[in-house]
C-alpha positions in Angstrom: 97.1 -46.2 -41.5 95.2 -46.2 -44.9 95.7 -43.6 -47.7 92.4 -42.0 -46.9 93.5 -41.7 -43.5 96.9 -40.0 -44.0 94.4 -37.6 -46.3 92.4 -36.4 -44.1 95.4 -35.7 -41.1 96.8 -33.8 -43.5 94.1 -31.4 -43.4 93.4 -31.4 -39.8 95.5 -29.8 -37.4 95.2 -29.5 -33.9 95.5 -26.1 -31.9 99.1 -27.1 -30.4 101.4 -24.7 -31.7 103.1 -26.8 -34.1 102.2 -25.1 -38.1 105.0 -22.6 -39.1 104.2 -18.8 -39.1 104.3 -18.2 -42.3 102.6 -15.1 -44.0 100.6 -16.9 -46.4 99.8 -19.6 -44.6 95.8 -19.9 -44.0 95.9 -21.9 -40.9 98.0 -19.2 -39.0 96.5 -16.2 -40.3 92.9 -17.6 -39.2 95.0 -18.2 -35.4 96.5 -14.5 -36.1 92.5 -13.6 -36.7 91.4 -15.5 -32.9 94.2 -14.3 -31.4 93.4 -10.6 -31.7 89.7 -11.0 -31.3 91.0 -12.6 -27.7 92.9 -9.5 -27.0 90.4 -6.9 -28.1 92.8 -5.7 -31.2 90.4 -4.0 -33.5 93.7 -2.2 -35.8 95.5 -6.3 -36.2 91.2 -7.2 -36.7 90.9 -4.9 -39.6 94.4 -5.4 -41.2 93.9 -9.4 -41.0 90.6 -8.5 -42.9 90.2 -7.9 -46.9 88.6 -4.4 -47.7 85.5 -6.4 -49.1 85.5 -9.2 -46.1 81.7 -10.1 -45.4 80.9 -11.6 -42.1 77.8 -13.4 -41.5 76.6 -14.4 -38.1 73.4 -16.0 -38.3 69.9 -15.9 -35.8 67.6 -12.9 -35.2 67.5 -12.2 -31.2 70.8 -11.4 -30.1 73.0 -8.4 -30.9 75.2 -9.4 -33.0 73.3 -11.2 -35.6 73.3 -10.1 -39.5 75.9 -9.7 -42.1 79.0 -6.9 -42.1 80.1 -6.3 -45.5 83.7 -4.1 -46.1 85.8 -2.5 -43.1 83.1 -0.2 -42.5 80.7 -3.2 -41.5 83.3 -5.2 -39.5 84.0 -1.8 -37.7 80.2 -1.7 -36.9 80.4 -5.5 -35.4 83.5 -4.3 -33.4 81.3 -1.3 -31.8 78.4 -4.2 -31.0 80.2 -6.5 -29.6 81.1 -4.1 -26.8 77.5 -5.3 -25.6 78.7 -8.8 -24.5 81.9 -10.3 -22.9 83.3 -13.1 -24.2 85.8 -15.4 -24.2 86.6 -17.8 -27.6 88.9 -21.1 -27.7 89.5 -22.4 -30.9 90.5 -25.8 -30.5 90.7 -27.9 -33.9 91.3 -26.6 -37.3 90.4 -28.3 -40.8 91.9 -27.0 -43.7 91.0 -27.4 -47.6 93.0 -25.1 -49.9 91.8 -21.3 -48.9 89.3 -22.8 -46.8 90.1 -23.5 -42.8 87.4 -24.7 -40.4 87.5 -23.9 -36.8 86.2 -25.7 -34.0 85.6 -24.0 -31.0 83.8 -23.3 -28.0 82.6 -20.2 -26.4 81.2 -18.8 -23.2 80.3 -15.5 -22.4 78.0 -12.8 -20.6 75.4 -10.6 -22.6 76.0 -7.2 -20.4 72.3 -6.0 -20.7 70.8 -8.7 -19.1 73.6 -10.0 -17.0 72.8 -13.6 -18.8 75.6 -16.2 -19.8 75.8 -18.4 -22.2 78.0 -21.3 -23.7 78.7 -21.9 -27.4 80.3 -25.2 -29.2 80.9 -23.0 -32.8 82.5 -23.5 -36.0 83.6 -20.7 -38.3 84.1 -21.1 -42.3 86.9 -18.9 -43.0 88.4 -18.3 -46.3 91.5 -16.5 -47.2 92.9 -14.9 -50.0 95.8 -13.8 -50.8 97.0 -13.5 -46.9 93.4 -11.5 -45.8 90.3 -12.6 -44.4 87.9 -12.8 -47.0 84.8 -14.5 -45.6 83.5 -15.5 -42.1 80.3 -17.6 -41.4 80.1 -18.5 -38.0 77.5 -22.0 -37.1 76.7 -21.2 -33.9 74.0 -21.7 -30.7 71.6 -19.1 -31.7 68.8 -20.1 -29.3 71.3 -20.2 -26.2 72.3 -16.6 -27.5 68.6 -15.3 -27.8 68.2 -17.2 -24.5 71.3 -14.9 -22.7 69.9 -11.7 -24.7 66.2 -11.7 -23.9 65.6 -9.3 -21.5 63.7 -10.2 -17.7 60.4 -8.5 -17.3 60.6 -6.5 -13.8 57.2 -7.5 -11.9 55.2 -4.9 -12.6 55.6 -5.9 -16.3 54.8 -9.2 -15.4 51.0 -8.3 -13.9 50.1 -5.9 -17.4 51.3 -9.2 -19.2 49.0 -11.3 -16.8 45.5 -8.8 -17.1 45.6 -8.4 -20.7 45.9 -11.8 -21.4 42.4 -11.9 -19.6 40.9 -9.1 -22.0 38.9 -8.9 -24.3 38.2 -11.4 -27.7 41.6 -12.2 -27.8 41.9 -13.5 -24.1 43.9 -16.6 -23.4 43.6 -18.6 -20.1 46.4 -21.0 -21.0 48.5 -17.7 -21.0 46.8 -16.2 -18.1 47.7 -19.7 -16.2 51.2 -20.0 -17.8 52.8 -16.5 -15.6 51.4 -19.0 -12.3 54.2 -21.0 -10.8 54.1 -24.7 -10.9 52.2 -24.5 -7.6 50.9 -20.9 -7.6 47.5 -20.3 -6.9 44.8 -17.8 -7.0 42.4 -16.8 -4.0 39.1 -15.5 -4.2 38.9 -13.8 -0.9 35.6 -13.6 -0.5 34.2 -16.6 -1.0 37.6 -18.3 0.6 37.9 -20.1 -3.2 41.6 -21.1 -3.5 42.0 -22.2 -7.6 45.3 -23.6 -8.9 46.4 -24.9 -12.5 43.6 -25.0 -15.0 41.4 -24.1 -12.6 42.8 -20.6 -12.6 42.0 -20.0 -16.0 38.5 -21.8 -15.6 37.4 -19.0 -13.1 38.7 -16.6 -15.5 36.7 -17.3 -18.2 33.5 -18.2 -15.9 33.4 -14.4 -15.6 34.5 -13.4 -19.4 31.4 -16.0 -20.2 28.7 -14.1 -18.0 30.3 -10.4 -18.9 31.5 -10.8 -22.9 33.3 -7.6 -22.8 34.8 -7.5 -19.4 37.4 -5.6 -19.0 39.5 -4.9 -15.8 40.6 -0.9 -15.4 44.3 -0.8 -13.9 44.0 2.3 -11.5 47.1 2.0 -9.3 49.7 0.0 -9.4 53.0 -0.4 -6.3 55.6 -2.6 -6.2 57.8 -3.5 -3.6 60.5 -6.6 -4.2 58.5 -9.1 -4.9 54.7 -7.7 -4.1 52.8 -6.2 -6.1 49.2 -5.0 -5.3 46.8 -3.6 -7.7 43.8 -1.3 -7.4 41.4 -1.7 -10.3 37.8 -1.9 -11.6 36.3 -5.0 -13.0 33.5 -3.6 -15.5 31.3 -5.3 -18.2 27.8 -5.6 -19.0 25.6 -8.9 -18.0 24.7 -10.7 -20.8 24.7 -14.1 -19.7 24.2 -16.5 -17.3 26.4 -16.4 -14.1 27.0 -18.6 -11.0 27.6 -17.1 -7.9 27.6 -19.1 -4.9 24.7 -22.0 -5.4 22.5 -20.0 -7.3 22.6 -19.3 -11.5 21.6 -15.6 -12.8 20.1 -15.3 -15.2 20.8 -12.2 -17.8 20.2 -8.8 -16.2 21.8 -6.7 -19.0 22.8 -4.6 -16.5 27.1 -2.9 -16.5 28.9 -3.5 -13.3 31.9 -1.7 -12.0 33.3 -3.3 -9.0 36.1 -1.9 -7.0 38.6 -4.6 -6.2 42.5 -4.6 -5.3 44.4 -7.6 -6.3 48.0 -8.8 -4.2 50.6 -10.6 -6.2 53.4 -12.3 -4.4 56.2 -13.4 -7.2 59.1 -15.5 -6.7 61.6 -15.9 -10.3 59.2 -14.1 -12.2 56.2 -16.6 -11.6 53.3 -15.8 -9.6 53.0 -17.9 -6.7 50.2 -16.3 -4.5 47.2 -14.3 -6.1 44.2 -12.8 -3.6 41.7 -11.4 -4.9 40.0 -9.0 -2.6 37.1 -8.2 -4.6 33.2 -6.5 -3.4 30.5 -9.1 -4.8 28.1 -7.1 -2.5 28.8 -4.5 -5.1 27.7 -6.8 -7.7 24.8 -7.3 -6.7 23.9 -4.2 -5.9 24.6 -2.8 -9.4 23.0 -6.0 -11.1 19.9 -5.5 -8.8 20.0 -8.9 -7.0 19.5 -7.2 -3.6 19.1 -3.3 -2.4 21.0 -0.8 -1.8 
């Protein structure tokens, strides 16, 4: 073994029980640290800790992120981190003077959403005179944010699905994107089924022909995974638009056309879309044929 390898053993030592319990030593005071966070001791927590200890846990999207500063902050992270269950291993730590490196893994359950996660971490603890004086945790943030977003119920969904469809800010990628990988949409009248881009094609056939079409939400039920909607699709004709074989031109006319749409979702993706919508009423109202 070189002398560059007997160096750097010396400052690694593995999670087996072997360094002496000694007051003052880093490496067992950072194990005295993991081994009450395991057993939920917030007292040993905060008498490991200095009174100026500052925590930082980085990412933006998940509950605990952000620094805690004194015992007043750490006893705020304590209180937060009642939202998640987790359960911590340390298994290799690297030591340089005050400063001892954990590596570790985690895995866990984020109790509002009921999501897990897993975690390979490393914390950079220092200690001082026998306390915790800093803690910076490198850790999966995304998988966290992942575990912490929250899962739109269905109805949610649909809003999220109409106003991507409205007005100068509409987006048929986004309008396509709540469509499972082979969801489709049906124009029941004309016995149309669309899927993929086509989707959003159709969408923006109509926003073409009506610029400031807009689609009034008047009921809304839900039941599991159905969800039917009762609305009014209203805008004024101000270019041209194909229906059937035939091209209109411009009527200037506003149309408000009673229609109910039936969603059928499966993992929070649409699969089935029909459209039961009145073009007789169209016409009517843009004068094609009489009432």
């Amino acid at each position: 073994m070189s002398a560059l390898e007997e160096n750097r053993n010396s400052h690694i030592i593995k999670n087996n029980g072997e360094q002496k319990n000694m007051s003052d030593n880093p490496v067992q005071i950072v194990k005295d640290f993991f081994a009450t966070m395991e057993r939920g001791d917030k007292q040993g927590l905060l008498a490991l800790s200095a009174e100026d200890i500052e925590w930082i846990i980085p990412g933006e999207d998940w509950p605990l992120a952000g620094t805690y500063r004194g015992h007043a902050g750490l006893a705020h992270l304590l209180q937060k981190s009642e939202m998640l269950e987790t359960s911590t291993k340390p298994l290799e730590f690297v030591v340089q003077g005050d400063r001892v490196l954990v590596v570790g893994f985690a895995s866990g359950r984020i109790i509002a959403t009921n999501k897990t996660f897993k975690d390979d971490w490393i914390f950079a603890i220092t200690v001082r005179n026998g306390k915790l004086t800093n803690i910076r945790e490198y850790i999966d943030t995304q998988a966290l944010a992942r575990a912490s977003e929250m899962s739109l119920d269905n109805e949610e969904i649909i809003r999220k699905l109409y106003a991507s469809a409205e007005g100068p800010g509409m987006n048929t990628d986004k309008f396509v994107s709540f469509f499972s990988e082979k969801g489709y949409m049906y124009d029941v009248p004309s016995g149309t089924k669309f899927r993929g881009k086509a989707i959003g094609d159709s969408i923006a056939a109509l926003a073409s022909a009506f610029p400031d079409v807009h689609r009034e939400l008047l009921s809304i039920y839900v039941a599991g995974n159905v969800v039917v909607v009762e609305l009014g699709i209203r805008g004024t004709h101000k270019r041209e638009l194909a229906l059937g074989s035939k091209t209109i031109a411009p009527t200037g006319k506003a149309i408000d056309v009673p229609c109910v749409d039936v969603f059928h979702l499966e993992n929070g993706k649409v699969i089935s879309f029909n459209c039961h919508n009145s073009p007789s009423v169209m016409q009517q109202q843009l004068g094609l044929v009489s009432s």
